[in-house]
Backbone as XML, in Angstrom:
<?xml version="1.0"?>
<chain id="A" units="angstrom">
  <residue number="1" name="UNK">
    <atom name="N" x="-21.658" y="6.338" z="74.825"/>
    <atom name="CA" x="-22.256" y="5.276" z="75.605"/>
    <atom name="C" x="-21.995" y="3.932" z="74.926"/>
  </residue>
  <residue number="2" name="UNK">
    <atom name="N" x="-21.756" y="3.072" z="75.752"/>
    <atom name="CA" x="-21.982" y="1.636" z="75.232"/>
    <atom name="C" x="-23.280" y="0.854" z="74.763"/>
  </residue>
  <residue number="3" name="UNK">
    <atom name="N" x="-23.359" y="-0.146" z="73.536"/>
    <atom name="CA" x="-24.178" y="-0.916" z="73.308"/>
    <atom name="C" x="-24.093" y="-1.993" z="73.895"/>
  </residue>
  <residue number="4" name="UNK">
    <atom name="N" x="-24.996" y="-2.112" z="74.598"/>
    <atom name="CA" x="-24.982" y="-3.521" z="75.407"/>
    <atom name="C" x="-25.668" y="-5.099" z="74.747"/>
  </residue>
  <residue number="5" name="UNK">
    <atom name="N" x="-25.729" y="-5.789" z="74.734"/>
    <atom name="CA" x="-26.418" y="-7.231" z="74.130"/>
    <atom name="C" x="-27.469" y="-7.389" z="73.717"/>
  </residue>
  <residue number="6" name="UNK">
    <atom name="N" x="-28.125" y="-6.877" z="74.833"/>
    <atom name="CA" x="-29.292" y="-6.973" z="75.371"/>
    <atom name="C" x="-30.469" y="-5.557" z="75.404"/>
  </residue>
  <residue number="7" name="UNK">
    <atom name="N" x="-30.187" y="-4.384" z="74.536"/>
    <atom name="CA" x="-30.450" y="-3.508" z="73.977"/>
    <atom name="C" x="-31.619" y="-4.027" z="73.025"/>
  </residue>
  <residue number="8" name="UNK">
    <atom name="N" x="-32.507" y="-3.861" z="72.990"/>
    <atom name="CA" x="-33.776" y="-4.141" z="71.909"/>
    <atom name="C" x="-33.668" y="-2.813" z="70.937"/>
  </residue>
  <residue number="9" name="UNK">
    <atom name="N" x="-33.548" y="-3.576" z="69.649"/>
    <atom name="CA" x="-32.705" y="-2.154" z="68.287"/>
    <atom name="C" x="-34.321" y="-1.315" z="68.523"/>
  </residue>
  <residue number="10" name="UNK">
    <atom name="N" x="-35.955" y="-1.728" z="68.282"/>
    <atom name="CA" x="-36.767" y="-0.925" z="68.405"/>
    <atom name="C" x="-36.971" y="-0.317" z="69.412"/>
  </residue>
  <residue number="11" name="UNK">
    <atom name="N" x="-37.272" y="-1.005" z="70.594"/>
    <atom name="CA" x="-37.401" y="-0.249" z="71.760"/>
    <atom name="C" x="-36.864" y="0.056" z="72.584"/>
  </residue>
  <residue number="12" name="UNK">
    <atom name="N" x="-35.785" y="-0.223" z="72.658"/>
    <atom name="CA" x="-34.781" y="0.754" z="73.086"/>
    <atom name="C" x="-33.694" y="2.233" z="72.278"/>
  </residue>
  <residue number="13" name="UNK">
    <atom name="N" x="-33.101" y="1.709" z="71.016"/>
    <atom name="CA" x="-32.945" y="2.297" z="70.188"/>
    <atom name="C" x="-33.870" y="2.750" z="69.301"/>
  </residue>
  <residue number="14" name="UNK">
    <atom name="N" x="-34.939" y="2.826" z="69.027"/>
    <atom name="CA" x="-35.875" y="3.019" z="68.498"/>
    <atom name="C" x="-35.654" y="2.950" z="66.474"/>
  </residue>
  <residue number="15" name="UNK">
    <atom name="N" x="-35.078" y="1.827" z="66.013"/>
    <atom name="CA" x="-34.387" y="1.243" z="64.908"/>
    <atom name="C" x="-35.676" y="0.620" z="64.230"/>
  </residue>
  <residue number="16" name="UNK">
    <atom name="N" x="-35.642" y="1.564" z="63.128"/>
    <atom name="CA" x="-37.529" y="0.650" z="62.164"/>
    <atom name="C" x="-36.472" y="-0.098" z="61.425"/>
  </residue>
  <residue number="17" name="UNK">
    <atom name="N" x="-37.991" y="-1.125" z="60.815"/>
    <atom name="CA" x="-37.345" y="-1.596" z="59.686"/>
    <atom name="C" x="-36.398" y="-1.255" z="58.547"/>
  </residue>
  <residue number="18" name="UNK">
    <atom name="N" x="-36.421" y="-0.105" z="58.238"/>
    <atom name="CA" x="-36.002" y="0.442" z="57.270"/>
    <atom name="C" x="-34.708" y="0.724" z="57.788"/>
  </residue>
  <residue number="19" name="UNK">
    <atom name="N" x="-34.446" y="1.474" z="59.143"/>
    <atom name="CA" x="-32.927" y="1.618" z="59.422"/>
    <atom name="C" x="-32.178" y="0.513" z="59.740"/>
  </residue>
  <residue number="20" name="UNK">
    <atom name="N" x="-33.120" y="-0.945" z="59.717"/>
    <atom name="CA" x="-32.077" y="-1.940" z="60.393"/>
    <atom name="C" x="-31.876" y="-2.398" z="59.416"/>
  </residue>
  <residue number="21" name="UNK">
    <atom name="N" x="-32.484" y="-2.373" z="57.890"/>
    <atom name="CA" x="-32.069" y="-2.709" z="56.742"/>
    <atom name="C" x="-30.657" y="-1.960" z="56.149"/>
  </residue>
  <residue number="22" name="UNK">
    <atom name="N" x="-30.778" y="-0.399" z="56.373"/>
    <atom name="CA" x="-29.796" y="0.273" z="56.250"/>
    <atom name="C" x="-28.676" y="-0.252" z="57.304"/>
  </residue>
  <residue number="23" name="UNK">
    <atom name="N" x="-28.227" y="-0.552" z="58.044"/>
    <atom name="CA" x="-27.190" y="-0.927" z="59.220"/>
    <atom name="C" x="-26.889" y="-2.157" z="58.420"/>
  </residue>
  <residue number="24" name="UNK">
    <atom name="N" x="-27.883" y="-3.158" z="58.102"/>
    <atom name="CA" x="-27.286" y="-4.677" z="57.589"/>
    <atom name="C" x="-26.538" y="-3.965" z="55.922"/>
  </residue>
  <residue number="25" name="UNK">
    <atom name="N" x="-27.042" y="-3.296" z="55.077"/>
    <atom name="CA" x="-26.070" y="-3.225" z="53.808"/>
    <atom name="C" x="-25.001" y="-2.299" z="54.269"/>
  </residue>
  <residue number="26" name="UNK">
    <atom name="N" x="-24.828" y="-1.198" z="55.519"/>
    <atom name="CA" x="-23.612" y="-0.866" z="55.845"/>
    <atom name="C" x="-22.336" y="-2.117" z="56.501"/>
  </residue>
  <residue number="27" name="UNK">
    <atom name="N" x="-23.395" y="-3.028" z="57.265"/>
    <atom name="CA" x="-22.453" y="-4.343" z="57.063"/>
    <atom name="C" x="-21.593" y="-5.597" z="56.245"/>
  </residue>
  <residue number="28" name="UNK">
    <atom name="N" x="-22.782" y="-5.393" z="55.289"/>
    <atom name="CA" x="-22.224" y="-5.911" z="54.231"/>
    <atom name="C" x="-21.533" y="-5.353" z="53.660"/>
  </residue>
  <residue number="29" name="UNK">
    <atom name="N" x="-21.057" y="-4.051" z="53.626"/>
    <atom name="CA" x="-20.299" y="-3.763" z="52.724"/>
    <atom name="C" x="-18.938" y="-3.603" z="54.020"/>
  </residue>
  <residue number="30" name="UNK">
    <atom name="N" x="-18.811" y="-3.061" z="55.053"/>
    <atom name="CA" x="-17.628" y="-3.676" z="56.066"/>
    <atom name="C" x="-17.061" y="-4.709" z="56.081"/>
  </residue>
  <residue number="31" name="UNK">
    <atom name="N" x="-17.602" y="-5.748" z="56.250"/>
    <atom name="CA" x="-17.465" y="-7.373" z="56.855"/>
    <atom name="C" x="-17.607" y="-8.102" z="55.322"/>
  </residue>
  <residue number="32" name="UNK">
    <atom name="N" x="-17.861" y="-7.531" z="54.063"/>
    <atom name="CA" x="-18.035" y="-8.479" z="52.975"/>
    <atom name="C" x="-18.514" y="-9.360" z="53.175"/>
  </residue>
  <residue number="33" name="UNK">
    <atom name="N" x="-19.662" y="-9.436" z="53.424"/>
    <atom name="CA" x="-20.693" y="-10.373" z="53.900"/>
    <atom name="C" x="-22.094" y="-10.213" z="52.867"/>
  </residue>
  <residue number="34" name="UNK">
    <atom name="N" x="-22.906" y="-11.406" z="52.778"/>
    <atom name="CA" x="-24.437" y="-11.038" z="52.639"/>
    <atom name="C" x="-25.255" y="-11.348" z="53.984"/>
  </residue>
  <residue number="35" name="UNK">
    <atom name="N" x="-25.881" y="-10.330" z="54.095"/>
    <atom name="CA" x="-26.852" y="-10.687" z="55.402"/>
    <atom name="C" x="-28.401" y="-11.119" z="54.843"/>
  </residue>
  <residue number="36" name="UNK">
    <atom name="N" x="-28.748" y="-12.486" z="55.152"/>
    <atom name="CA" x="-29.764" y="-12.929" z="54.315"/>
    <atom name="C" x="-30.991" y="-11.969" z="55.010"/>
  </residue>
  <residue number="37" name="UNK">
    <atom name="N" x="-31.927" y="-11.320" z="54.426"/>
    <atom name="CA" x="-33.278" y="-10.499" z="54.690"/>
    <atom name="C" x="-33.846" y="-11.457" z="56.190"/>
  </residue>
  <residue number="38" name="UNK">
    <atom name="N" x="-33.900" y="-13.064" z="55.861"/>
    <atom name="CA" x="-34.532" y="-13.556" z="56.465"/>
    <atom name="C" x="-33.941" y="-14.257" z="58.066"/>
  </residue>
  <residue number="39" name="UNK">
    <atom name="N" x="-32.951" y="-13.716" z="58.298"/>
    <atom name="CA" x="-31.980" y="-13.828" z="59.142"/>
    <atom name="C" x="-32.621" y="-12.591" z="59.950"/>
  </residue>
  <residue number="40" name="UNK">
    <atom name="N" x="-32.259" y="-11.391" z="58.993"/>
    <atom name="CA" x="-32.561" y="-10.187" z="59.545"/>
    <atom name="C" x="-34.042" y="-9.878" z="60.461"/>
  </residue>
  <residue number="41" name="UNK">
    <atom name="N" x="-34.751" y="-10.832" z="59.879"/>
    <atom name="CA" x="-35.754" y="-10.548" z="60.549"/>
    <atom name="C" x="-36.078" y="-11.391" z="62.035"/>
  </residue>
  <residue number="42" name="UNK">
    <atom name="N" x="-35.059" y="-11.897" z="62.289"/>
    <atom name="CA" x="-35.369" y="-12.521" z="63.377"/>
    <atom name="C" x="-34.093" y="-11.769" z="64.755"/>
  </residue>
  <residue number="43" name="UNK">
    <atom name="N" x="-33.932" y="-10.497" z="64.229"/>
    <atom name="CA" x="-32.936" y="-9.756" z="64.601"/>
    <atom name="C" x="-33.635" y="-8.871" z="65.827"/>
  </residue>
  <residue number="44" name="UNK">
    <atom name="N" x="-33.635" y="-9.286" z="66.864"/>
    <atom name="CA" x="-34.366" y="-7.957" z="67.872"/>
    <atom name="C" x="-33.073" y="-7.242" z="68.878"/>
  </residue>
  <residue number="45" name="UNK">
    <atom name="N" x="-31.772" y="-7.830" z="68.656"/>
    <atom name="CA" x="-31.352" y="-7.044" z="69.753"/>
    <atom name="C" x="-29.913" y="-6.504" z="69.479"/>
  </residue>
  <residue number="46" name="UNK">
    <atom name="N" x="-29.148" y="-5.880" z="69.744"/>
    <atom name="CA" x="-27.773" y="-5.605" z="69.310"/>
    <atom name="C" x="-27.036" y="-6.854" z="69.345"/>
  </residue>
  <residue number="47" name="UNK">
    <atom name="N" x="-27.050" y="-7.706" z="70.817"/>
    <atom name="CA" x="-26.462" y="-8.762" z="70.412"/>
    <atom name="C" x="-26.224" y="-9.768" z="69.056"/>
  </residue>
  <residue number="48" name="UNK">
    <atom name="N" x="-28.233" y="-9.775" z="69.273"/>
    <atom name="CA" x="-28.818" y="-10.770" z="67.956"/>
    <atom name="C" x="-27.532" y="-10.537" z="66.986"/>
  </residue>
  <residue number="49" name="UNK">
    <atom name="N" x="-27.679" y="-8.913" z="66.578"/>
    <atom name="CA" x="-26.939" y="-8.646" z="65.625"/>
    <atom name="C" x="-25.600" y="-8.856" z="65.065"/>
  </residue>
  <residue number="50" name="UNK">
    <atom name="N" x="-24.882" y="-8.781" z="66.468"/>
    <atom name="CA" x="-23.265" y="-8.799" z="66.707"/>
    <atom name="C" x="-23.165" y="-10.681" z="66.295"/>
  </residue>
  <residue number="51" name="UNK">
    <atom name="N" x="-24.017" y="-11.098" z="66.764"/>
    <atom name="CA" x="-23.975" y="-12.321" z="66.783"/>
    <atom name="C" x="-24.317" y="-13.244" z="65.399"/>
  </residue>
  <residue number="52" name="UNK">
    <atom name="N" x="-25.185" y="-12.070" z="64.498"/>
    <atom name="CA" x="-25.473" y="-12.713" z="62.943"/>
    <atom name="C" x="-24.221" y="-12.138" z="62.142"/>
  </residue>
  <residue number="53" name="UNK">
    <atom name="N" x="-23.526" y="-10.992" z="62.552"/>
    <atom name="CA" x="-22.712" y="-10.991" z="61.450"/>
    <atom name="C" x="-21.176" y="-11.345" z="61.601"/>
  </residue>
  <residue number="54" name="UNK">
    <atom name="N" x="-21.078" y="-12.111" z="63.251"/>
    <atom name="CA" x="-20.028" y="-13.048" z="63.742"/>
    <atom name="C" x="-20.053" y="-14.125" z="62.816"/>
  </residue>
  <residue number="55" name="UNK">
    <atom name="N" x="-20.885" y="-14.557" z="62.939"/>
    <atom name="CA" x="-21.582" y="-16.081" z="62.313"/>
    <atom name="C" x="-21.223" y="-15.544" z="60.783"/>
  </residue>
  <residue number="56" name="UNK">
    <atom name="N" x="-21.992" y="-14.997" z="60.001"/>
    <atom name="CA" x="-21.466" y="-14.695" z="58.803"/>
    <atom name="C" x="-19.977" y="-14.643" z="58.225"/>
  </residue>
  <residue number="57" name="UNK">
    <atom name="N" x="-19.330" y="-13.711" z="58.945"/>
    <atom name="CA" x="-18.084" y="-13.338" z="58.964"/>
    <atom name="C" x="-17.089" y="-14.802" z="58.937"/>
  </residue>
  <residue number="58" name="UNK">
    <atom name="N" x="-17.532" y="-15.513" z="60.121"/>
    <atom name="CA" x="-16.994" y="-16.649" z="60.514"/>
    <atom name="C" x="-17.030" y="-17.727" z="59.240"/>
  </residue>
  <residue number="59" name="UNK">
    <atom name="N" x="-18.693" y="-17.720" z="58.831"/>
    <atom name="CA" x="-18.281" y="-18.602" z="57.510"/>
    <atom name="C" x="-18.002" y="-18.363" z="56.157"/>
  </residue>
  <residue number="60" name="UNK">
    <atom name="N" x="-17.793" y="-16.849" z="55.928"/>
    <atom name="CA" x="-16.824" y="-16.762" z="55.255"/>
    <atom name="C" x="-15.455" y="-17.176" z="54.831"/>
  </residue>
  <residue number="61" name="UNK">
    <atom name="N" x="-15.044" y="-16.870" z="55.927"/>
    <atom name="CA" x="-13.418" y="-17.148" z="56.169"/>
    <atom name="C" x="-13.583" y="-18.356" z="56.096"/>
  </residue>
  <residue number="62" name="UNK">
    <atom name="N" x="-14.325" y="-19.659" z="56.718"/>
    <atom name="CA" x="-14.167" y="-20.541" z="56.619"/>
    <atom name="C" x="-14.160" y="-21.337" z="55.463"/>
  </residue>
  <residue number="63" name="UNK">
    <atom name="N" x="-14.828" y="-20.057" z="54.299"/>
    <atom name="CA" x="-15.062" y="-20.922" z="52.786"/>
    <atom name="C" x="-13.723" y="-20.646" z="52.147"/>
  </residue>
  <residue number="64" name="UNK">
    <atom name="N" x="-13.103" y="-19.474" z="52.557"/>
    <atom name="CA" x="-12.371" y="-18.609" z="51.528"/>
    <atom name="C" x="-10.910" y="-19.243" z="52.104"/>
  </residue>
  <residue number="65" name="UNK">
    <atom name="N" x="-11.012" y="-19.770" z="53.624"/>
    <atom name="CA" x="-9.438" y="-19.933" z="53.910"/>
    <atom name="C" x="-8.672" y="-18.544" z="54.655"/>
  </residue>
  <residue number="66" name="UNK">
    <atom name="N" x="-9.610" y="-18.125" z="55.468"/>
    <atom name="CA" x="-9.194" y="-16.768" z="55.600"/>
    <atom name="C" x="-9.408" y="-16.200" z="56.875"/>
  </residue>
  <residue number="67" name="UNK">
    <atom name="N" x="-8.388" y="-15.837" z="57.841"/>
    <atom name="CA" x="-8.781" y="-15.967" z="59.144"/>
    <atom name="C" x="-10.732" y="-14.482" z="59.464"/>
  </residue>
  <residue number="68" name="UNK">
    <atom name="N" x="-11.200" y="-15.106" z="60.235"/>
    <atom name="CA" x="-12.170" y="-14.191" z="60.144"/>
    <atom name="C" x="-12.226" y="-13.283" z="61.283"/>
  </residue>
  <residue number="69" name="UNK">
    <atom name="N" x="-11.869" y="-12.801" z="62.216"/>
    <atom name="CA" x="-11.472" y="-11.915" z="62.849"/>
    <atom name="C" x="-10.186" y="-11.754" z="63.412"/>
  </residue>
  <residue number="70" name="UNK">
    <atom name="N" x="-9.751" y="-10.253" z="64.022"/>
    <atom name="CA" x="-8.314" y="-10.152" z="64.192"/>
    <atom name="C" x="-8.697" y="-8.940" z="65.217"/>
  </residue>
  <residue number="71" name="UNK">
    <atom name="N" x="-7.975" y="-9.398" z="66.915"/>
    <atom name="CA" x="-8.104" y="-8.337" z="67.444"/>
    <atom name="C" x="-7.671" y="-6.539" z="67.255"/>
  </residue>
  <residue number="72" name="UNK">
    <atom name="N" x="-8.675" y="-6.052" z="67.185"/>
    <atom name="CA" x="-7.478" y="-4.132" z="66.878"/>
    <atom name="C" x="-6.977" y="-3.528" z="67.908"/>
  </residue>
  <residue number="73" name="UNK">
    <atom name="N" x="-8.094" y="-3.735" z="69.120"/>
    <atom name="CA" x="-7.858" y="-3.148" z="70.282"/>
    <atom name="C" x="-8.438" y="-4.411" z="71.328"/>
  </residue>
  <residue number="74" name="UNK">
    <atom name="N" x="-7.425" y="-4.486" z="72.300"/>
    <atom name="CA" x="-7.584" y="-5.065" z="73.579"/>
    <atom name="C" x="-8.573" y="-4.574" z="74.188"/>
  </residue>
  <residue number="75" name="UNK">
    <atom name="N" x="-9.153" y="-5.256" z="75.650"/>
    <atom name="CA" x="-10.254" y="-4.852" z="76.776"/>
    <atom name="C" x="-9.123" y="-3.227" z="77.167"/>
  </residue>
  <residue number="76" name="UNK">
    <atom name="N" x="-9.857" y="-2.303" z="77.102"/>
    <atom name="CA" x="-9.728" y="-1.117" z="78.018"/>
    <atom name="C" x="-9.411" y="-1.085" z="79.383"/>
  </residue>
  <residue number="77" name="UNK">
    <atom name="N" x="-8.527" y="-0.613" z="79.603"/>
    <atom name="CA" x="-7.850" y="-0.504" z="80.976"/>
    <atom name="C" x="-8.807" y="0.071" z="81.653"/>
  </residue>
  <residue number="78" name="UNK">
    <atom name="N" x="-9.702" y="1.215" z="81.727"/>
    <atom name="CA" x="-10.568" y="1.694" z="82.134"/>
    <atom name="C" x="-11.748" y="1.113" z="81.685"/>
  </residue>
  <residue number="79" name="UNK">
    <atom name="N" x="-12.552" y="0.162" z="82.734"/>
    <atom name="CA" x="-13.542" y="-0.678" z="82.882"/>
    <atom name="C" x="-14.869" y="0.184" z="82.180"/>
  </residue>
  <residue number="80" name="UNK">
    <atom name="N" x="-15.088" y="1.436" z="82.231"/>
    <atom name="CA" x="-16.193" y="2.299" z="81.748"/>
    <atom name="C" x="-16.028" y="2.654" z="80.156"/>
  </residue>
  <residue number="81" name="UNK">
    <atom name="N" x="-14.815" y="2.297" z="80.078"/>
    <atom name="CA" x="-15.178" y="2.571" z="77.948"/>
    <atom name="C" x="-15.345" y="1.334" z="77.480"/>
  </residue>
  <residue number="82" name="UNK">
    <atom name="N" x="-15.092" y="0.357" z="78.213"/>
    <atom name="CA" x="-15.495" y="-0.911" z="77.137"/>
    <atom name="C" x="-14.477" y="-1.494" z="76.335"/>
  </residue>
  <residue number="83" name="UNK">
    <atom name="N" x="-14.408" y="-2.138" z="75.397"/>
    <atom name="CA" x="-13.342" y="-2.665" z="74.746"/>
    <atom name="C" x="-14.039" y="-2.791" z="72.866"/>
  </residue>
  <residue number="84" name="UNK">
    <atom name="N" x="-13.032" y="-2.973" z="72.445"/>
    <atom name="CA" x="-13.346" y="-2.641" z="71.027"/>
    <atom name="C" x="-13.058" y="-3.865" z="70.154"/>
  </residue>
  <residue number="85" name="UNK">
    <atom name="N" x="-13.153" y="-4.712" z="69.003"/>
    <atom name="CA" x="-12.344" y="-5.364" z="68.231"/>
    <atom name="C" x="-13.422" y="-5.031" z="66.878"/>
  </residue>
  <residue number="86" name="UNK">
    <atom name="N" x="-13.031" y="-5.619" z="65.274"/>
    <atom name="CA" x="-12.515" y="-5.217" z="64.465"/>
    <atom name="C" x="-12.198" y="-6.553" z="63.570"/>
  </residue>
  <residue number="87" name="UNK">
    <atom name="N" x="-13.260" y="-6.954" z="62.382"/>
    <atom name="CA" x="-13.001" y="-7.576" z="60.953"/>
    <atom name="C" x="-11.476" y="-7.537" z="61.022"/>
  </residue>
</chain>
């Protein structure tokens, strides 16, 4: 199934504190990023999320000189799987 934006990580995914802490240091260690705690907590939705460690990612690269994303996979020809991209 797809994650949609707009997915609430608790009540919909049912994501405690503790697992959304676990998901942010599995990010950090993907994306070489720090995800500040206090960022995190203002995190309620998948988007939120996609969207804090865009932002992160983004100013990374921007310190380091380093492009910060790179497509892997294009939009899906078949409208029902969704599309993918990729640090």
């Amino acid at each position: 199934s797809i994650l949609e934006p707009d997915l609430s990580l608790a009540d919909d995914l049912a994501v405690d504190s503790m697992e959304l802490l676990e998901v942010a240091l599995s990010l950090e260690d993907a994306f070489d990023v720090a995800v500040p705690q206090r960022r995190l907590d203002g995190v309620r939705t998948c988007g939120q999320l996609v969207d804090l460690v865009l932002s992160l990612v983004t100013r990374r690269a921007a310190t380091h000189g380093t492009p910060a994303l790179r497509p892997v996979f294009g939009p899906a020809r078949d409208p029902w799987s969704g599309c993918c991209y990729a640090a």
